[in-house]
C-alpha positions in Angstrom: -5.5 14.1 -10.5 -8.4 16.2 -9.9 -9.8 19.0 -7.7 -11.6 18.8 -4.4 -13.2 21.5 -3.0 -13.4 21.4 0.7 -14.3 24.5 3.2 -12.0 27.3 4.5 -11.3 25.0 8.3 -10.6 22.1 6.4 -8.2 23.6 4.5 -6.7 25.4 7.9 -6.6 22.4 9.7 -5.0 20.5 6.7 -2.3 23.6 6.4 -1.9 23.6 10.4 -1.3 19.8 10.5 1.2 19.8 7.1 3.4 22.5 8.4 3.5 20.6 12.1 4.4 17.3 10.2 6.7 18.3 7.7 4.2 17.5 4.7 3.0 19.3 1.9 -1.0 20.1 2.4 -1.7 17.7 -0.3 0.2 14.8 1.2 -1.2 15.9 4.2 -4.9 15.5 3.0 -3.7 12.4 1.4 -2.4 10.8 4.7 -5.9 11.7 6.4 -7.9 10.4 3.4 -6.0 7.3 3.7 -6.9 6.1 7.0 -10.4 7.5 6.8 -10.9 4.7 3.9 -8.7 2.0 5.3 -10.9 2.7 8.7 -14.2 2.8 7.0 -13.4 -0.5 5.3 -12.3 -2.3 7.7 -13.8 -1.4 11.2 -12.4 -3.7 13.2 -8.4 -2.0 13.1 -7.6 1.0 15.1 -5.3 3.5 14.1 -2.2 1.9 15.4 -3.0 -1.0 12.7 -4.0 1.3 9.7 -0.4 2.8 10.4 0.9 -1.0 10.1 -1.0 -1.5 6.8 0.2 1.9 5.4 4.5 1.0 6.5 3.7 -1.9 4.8 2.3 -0.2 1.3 5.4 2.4 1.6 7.8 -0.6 1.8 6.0 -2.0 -0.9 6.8 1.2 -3.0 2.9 1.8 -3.3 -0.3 2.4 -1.9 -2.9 -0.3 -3.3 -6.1 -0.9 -1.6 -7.0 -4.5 -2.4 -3.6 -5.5 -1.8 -3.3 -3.7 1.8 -7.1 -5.7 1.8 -6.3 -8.8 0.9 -3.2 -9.1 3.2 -4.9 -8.2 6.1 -7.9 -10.4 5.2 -6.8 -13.7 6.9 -6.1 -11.7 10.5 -9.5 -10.6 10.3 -11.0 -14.0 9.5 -8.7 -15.3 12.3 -9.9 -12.0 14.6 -13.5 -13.2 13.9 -13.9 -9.8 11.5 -14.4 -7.8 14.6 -13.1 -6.4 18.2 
């Protein structure tokens, strides 16, 4: 575990958003960090399918990147890689 800093919105919106979805701020800033890396690495999903790709993780019992990665690798190929 460590410490990010981040400014004084960031943390409003992240305490704004928590308390409207029932989260703490840190799973909060969690959730959001989440899909920003799952959408950065892999374009070619929109939201609705990082949300896929993080039921799946939870059903799993855990969130693992090149798990989540490597499952979703042969739609991609199949996709062509990109919309």
């Amino acid at each position: 575990m460590g410490i990010v800093k981040i400014s004084d919105q960031m943390h409003e919106n992240l305490r704004l958003s928590s308390s409207a979805l029932s989260r703490s701020i840190n799973a909060q800033a969690e959730h959001w960090m989440r899909i920003g890396m799952l959408a950065e690495l892999n374009p070619a999903l929109n939201h609705a399918e990082i949300c896929q790709l993080l039921m799946r993780a939870e059903q799993a019992g855990h969130f693992d990147l090149a798990t989540i990665l490597a499952g979703e690798a042969p739609r991609l190929a199949a996709a062509g890689g990109a919309r």
